[in-house]
DSSP file (Angstrom, degrees, kcal/mol; ACC not computed):
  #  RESIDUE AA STRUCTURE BP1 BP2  ACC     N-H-->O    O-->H-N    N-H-->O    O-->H-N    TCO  KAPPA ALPHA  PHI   PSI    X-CA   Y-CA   Z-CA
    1    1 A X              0   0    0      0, 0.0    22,-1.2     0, 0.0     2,-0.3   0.000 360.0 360.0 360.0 -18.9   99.7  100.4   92.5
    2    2 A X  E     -A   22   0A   0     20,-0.2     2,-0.4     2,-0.0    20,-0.2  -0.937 360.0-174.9-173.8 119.8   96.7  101.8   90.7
    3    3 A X  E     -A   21   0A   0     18,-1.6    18,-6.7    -2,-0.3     2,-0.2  -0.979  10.7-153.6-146.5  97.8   95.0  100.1   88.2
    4    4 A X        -     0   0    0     -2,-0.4     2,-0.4    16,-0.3    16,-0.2  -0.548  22.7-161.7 -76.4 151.6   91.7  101.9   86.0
    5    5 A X        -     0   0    0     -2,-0.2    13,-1.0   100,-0.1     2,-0.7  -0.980  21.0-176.9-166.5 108.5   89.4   99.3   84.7
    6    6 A X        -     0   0    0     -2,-0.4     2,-0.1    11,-0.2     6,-0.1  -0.927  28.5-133.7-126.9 115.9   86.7   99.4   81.9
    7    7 A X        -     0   0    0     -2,-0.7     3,-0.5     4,-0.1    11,-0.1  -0.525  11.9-135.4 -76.7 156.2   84.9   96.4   81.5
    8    8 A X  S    S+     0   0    0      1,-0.2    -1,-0.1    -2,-0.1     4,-0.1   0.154  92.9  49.3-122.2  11.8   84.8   95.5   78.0
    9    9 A X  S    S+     0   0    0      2,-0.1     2,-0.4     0, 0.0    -1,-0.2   0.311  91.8  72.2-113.4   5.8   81.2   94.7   78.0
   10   10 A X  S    S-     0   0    0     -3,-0.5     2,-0.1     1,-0.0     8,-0.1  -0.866  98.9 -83.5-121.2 145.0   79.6   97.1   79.5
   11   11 A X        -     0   0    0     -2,-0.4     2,-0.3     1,-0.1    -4,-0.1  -0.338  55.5 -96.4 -55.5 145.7   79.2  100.6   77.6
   12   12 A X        -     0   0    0     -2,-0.1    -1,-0.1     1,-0.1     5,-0.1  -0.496  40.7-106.4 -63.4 116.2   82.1  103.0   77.8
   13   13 A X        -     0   0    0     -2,-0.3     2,-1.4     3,-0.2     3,-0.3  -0.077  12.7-124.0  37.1  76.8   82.1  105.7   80.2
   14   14 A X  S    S-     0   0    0      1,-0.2    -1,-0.1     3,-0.0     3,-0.1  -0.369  91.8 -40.1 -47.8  62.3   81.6  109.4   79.7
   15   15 A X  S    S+     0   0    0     -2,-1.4    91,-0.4     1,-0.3     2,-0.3   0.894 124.5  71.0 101.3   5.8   85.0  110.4   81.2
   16   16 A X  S    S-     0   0    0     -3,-0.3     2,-0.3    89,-0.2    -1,-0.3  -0.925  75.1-117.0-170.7 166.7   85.4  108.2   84.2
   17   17 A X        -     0   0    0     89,-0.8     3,-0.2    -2,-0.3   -11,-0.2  -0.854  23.1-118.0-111.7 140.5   86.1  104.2   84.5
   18   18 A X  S    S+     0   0    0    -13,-1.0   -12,-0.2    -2,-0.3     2,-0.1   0.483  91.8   4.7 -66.2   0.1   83.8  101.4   86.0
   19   19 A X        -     0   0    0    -14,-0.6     2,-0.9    56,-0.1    -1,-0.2  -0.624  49.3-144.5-112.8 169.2   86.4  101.0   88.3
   20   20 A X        -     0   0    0     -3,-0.2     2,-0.5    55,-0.2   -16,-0.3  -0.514  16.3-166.8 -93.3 114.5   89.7  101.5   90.2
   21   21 A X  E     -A    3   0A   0    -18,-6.7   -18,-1.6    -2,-0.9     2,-0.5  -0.738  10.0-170.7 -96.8 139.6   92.2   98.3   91.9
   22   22 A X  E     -A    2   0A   0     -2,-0.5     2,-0.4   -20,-0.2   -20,-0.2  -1.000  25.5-119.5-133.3 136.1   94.7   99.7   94.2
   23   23 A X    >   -     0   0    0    -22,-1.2     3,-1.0    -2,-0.5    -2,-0.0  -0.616  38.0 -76.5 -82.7 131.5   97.0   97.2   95.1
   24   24 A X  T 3  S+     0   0    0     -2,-0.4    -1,-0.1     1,-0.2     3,-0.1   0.253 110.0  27.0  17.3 102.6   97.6   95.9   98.8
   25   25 A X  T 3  S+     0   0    0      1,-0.2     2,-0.7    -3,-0.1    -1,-0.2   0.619  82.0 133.0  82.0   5.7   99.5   98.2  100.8
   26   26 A X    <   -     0   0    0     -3,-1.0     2,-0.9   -25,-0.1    -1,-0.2  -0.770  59.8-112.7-109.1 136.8   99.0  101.5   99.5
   27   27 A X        -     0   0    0     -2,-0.7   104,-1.1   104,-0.2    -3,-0.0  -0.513  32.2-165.3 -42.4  83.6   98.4  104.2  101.2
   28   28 A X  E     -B  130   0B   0     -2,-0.9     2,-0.5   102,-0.3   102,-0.2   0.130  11.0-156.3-127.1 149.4   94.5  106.0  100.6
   29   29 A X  E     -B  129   0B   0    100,-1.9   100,-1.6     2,-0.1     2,-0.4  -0.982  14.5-161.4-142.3 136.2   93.5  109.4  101.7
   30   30 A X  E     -B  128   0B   0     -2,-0.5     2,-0.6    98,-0.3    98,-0.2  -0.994  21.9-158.5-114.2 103.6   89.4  109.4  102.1
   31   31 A X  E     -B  127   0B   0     96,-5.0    96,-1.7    -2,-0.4     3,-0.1  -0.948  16.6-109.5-137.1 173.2   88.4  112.7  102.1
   32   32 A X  E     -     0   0B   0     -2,-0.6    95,-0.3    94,-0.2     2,-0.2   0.725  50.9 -82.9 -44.7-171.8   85.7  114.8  103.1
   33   33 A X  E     -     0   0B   0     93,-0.1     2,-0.5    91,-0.1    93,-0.2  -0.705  45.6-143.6 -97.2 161.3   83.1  116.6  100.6
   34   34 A X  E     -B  125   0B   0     91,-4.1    91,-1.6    -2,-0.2     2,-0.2  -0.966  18.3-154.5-133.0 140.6   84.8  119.4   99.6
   35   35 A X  E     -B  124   0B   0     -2,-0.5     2,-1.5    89,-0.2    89,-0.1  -0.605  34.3 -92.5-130.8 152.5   82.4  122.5   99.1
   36   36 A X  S    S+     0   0    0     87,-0.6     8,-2.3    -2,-0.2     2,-0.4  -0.281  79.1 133.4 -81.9  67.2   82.4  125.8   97.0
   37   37 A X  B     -F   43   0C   0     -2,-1.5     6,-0.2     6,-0.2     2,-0.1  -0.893  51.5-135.9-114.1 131.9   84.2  128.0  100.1
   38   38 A X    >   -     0   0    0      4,-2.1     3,-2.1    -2,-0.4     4,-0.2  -0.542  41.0 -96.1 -82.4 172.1   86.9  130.3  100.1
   39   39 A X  T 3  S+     0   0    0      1,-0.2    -1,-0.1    -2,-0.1    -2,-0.0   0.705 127.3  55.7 -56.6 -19.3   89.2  129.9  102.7
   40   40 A X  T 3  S-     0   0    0      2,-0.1    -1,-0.2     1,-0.0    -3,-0.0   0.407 125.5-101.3 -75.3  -6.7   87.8  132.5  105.0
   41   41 A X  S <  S+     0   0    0     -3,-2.1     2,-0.6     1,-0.3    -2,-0.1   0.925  71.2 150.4  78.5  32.5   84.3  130.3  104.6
   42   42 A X        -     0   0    0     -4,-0.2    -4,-2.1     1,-0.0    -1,-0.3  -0.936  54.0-105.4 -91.8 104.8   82.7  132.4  102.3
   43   43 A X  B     -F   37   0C   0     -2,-0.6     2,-0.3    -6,-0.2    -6,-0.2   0.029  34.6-151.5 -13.2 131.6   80.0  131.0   99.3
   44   44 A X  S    S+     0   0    0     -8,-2.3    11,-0.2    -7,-0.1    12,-0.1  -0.922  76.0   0.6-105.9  85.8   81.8  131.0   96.0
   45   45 A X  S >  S-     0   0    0     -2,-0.3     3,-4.9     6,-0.1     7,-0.5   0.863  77.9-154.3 115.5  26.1   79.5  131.5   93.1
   46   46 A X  T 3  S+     0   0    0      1,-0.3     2,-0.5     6,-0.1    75,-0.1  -0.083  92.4  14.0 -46.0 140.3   75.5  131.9   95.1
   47   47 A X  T 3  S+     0   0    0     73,-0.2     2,-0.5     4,-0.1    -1,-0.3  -0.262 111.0  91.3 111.1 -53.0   73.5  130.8   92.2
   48   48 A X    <>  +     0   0    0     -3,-4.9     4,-1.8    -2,-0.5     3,-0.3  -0.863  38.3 178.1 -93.8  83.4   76.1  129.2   89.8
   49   49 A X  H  > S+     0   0    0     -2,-0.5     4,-2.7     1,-0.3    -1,-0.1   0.634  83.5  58.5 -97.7 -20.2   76.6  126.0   90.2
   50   50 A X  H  > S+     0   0    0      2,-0.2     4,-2.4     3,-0.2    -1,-0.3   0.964 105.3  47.7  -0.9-101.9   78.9  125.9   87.5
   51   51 A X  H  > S+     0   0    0     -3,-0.3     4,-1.4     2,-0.2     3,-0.4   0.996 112.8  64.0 -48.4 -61.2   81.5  128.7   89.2
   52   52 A X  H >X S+     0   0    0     -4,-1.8     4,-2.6    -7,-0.5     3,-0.9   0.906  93.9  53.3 -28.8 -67.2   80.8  126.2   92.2
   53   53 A X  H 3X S+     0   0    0     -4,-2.7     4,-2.6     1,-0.3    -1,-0.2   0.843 106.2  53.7 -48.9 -49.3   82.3  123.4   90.8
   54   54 A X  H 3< S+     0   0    0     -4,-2.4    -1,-0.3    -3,-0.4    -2,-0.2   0.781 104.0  48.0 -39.9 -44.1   84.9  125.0   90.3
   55   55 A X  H XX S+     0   0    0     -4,-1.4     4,-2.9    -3,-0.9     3,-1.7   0.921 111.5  61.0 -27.9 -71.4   85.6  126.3   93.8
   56   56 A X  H 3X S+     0   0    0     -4,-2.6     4,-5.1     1,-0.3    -2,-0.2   0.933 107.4  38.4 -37.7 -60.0   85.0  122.7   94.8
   57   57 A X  H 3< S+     0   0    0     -4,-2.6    -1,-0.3    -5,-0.2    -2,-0.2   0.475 112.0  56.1-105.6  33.4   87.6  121.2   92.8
   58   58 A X  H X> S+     0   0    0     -3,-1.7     4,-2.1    -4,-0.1     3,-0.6   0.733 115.9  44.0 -55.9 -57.0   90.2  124.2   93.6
   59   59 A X  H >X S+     0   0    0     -4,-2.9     4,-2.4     1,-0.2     3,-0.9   0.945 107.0  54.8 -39.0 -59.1   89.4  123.2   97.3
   60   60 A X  H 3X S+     0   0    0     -4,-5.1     4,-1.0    -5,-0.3    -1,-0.2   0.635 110.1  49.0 -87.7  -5.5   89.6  119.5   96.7
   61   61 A X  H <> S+     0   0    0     -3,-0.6     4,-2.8     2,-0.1    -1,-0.3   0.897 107.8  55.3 -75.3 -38.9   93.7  120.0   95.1
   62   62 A X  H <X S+     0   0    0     -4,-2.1     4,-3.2    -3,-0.9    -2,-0.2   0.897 110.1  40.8 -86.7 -29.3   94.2  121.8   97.8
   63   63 A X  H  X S+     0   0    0     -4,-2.4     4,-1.3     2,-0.2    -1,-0.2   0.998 114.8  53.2 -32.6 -65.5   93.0  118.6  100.1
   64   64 A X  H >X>S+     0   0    0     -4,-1.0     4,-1.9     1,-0.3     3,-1.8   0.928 107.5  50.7 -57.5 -56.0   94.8  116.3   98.0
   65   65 A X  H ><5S+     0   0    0     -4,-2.8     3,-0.8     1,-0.3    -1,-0.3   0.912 102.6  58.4 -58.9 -27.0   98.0  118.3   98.3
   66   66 A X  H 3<5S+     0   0    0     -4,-3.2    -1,-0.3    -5,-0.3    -2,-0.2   0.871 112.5  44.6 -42.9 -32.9   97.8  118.4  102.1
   67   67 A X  H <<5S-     0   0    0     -3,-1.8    -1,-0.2    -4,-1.3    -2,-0.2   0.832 116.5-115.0 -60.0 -44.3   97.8  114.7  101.7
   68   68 A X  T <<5S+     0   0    0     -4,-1.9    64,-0.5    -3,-0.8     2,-0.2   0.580  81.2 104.3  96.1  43.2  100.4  114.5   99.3
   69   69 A X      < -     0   0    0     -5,-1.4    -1,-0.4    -6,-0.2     2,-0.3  -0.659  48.9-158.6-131.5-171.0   98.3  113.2   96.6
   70   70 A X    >>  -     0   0    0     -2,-0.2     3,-1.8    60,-0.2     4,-1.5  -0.957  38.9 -77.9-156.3-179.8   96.8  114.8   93.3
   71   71 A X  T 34 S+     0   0    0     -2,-0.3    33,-0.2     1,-0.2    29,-0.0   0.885 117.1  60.0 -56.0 -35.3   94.5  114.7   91.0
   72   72 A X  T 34 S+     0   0    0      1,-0.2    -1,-0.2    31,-0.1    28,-0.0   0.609 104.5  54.5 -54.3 -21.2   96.0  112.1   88.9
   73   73 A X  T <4 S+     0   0    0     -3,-1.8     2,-0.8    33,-0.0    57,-0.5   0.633  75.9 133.2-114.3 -13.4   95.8  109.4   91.8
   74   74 A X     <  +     0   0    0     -4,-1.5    55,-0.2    55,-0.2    33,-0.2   0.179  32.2 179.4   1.2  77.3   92.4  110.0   92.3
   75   75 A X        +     0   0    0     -2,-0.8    32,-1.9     1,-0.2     2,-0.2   0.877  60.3   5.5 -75.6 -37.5   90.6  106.9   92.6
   76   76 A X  E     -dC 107 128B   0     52,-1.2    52,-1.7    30,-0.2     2,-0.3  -0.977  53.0-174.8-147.4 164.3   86.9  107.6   93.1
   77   77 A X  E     -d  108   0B   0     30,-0.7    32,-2.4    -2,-0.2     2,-0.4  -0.969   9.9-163.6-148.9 131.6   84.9  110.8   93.2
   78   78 A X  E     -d  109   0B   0     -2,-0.3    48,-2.7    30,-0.2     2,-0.4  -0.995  18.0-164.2-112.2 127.8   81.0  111.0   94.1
   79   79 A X  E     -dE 110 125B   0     30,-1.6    32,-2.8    -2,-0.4    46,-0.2  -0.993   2.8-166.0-152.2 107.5   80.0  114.6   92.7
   80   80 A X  E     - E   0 124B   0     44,-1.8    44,-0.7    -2,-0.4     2,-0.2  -0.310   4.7-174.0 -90.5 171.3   76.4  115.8   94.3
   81   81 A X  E     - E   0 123B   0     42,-0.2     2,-2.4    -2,-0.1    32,-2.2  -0.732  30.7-121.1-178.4 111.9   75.1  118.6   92.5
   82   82 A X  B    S+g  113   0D   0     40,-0.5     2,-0.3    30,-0.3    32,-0.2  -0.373  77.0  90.8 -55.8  63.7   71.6  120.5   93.9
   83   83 A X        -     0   0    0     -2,-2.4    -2,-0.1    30,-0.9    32,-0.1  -0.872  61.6-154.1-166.4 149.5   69.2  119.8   90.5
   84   84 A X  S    S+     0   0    0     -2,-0.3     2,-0.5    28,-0.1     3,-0.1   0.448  71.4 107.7-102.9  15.0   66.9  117.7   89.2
   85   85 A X     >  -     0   0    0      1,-0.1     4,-1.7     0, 0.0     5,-0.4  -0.749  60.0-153.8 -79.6  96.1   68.0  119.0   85.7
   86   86 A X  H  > S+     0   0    0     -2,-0.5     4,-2.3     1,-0.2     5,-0.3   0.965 101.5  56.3 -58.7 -47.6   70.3  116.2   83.7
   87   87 A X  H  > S+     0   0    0      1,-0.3     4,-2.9     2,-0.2    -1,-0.2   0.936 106.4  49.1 -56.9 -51.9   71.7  119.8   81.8
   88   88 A X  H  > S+     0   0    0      2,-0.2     4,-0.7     1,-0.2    -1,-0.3   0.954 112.1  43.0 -30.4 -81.4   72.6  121.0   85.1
   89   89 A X  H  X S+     0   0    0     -4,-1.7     4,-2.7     1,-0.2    -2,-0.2   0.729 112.7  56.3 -47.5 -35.9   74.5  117.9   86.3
   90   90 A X  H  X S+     0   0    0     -4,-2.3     4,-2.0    -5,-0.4     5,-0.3   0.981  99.1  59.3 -69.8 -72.7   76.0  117.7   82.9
   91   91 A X  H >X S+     0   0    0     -4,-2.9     3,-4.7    -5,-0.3     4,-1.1   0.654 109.6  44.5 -12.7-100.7   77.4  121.4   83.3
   92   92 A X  H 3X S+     0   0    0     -4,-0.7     4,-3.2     1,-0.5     5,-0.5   0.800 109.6  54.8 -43.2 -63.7   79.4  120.3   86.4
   93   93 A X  H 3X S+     0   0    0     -4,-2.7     4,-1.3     1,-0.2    -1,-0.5   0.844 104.4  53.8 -40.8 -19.6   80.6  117.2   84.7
   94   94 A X  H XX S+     0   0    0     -3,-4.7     3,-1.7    -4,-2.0     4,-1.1   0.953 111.6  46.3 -87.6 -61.1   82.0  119.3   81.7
   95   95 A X  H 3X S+     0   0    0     -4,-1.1     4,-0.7     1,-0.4    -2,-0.2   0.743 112.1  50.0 -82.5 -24.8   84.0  121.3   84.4
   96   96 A X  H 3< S+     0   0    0     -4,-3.2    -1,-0.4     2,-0.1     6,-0.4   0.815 117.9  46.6 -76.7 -30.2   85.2  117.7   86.4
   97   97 A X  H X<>S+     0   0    0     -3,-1.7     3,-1.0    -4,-1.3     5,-0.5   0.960 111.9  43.1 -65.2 -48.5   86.2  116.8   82.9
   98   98 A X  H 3<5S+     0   0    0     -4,-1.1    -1,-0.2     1,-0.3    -2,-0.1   0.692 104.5  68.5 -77.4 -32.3   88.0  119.8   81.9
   99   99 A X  T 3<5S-     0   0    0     -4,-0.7    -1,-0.3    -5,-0.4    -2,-0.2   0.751 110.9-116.8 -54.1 -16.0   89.6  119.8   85.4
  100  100 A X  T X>5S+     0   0    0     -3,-1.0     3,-2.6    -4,-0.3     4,-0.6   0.200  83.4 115.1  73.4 -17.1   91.7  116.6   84.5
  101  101 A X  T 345S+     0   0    0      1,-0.2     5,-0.3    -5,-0.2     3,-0.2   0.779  72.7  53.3 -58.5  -3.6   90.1  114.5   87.0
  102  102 A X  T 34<S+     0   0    0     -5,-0.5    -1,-0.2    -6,-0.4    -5,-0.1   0.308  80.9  97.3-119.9  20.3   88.7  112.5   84.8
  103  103 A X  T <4 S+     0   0    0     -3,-2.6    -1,-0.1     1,-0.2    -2,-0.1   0.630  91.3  43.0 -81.6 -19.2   92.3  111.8   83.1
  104  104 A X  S  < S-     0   0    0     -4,-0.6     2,-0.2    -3,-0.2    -1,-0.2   0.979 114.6-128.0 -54.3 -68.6   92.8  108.4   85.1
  105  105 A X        -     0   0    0     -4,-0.2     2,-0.3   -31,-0.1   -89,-0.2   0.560  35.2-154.2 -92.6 178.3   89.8  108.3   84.2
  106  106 A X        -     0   0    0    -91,-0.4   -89,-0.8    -5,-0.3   -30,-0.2  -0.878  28.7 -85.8-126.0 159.0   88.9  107.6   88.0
  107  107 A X  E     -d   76   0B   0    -32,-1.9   -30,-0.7    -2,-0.3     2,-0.3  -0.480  59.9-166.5 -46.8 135.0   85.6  105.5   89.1
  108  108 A X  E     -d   77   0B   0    -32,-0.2     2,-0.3   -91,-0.2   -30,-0.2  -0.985  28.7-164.0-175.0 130.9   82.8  108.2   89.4
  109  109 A X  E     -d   78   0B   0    -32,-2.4   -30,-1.6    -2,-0.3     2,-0.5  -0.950  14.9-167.5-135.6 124.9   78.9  108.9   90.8
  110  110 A X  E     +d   79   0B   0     -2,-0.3     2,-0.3   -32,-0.2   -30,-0.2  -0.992  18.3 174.8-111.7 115.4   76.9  112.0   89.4
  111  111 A X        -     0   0    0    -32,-2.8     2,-0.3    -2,-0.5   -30,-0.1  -0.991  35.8-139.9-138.0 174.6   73.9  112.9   91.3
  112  112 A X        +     0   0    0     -2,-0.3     2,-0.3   -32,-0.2   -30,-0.3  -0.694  34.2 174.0 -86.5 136.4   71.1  115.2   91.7
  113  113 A X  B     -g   82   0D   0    -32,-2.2   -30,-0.9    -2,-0.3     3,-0.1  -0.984  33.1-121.2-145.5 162.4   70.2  116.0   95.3
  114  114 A X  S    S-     0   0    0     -2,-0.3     2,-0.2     1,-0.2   -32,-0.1   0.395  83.5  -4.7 -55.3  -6.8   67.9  118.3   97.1
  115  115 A X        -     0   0    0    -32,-0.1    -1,-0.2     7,-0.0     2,-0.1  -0.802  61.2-128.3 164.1 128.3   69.8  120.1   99.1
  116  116 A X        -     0   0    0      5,-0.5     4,-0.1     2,-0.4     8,-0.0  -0.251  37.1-112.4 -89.3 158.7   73.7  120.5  100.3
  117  117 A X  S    S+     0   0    0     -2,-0.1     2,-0.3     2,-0.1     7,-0.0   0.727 104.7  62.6 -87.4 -10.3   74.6  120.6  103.9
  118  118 A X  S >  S-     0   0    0      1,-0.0     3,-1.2     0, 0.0    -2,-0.4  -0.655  98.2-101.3 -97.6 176.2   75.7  124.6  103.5
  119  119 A X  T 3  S+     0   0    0     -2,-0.3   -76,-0.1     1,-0.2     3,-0.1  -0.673 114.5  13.2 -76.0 158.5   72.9  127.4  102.4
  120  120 A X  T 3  S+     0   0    0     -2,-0.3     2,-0.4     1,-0.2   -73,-0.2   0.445  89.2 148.9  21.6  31.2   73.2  128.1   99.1
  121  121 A X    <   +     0   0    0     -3,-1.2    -5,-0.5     1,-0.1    -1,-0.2  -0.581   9.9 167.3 -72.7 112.6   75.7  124.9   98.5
  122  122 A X        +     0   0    0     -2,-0.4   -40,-0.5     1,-0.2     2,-0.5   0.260  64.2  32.1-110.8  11.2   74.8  124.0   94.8
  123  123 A X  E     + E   0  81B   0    -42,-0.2   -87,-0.6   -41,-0.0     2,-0.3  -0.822  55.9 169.4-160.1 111.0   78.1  121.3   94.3
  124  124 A X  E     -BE  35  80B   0    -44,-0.7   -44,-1.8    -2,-0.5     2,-0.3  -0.986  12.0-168.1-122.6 142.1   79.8  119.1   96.8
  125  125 A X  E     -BE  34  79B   0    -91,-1.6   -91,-4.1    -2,-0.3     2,-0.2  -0.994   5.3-157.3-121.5 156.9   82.5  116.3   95.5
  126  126 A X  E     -     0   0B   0    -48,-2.7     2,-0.4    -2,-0.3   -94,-0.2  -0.554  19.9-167.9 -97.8 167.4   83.9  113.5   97.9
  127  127 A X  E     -B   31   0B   0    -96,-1.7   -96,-5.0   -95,-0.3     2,-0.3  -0.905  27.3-165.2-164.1 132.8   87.1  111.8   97.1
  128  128 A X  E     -BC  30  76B   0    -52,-1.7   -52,-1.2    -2,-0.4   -98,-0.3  -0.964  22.5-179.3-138.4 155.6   89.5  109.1   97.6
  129  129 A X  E     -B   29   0B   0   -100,-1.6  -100,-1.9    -2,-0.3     2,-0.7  -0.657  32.8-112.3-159.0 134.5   93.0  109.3   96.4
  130  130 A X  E     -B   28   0B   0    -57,-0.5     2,-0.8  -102,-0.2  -102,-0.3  -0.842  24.8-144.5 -60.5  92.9   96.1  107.1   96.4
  131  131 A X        -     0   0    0   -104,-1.1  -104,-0.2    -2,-0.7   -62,-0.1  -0.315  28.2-147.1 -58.1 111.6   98.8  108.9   98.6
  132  132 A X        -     0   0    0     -2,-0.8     3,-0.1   -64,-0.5   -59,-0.0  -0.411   7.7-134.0 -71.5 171.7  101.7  107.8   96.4
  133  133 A X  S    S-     0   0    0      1,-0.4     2,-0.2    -2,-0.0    -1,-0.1   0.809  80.3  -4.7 -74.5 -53.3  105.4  107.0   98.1
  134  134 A X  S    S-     0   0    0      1,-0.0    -1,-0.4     0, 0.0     3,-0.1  -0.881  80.3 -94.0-156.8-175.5  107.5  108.9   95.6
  135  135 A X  S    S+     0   0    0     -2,-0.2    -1,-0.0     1,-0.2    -3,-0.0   0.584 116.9  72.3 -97.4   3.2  107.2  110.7   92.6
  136  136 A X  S    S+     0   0    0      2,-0.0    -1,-0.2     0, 0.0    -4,-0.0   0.871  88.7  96.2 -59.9 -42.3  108.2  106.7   90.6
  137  137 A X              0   0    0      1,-0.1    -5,-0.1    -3,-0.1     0, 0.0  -0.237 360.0 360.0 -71.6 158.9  104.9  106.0   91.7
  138  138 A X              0   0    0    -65,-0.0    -1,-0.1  -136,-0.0    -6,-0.0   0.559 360.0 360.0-173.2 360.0  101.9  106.4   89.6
């Protein structure tokens, strides 16, 4: 169903795979960026981007379970992050690492950007996810 790929020419990875096959016929959950908000839509962490990133990917299990997915089926992840500072960007990666998202490892884009869509949004990630059938799948 789900199939990680490191090409075996290309340098390895920090943590993430050059890419993900999903076979024919499985279900995909695309979802939205998911931002460092509590559920009442209150900024988690003004400042930190760090403590963001965290808030982000509490939020983005709590996507995946609406779906019925998880982290593990994680397929791809683009994970923006408000610096032009590789040490910065790297922070947030340690905390996507440490999270298990990167246990597939799943296909994966770090970037630096100017600016987030909320104010003081330092950390957004996107995701899409395999909705598995049953818990045989994997």
């Amino acid at each position: 169903m789900l199939r990680r790929v490191l090409a075996p020419t290309l340098f390895p990875p920090p943590g993430y795979a050059h890419a993900s096959v999903v076979e024919a016929g499985t279900r995909l959950a695309f979802l939205a960026g998911s931002v460092p908000s509590h559920a009442e839509g209150r900024l988690v962490g003004a400042g930190d981007p760090v403590r963001q990133a965290e808030q982000v990917l509490a939020n983005l299990r709590e996507q995946l379970r609406a779906v019925g997915s998880d982290l593990a089926h994680v397929v791809s992840t683009d994970v923006y992050v408000v610096s032009q500072e590789p040490a910065v960007l790297s922070a947030v990666w340690d905390v996507v690492r440490a999270s298990g998202l990167s246990d597939g490892p799943h296909a994966s884009t770090l970037l630096g950007v100017a600016c987030l869509g909320y104010t003081g949004q330092l950390v957004e990630i996107t995701a899409t996810a395999v909705v598995p059938d049953g818990p045989e799948d994997s």
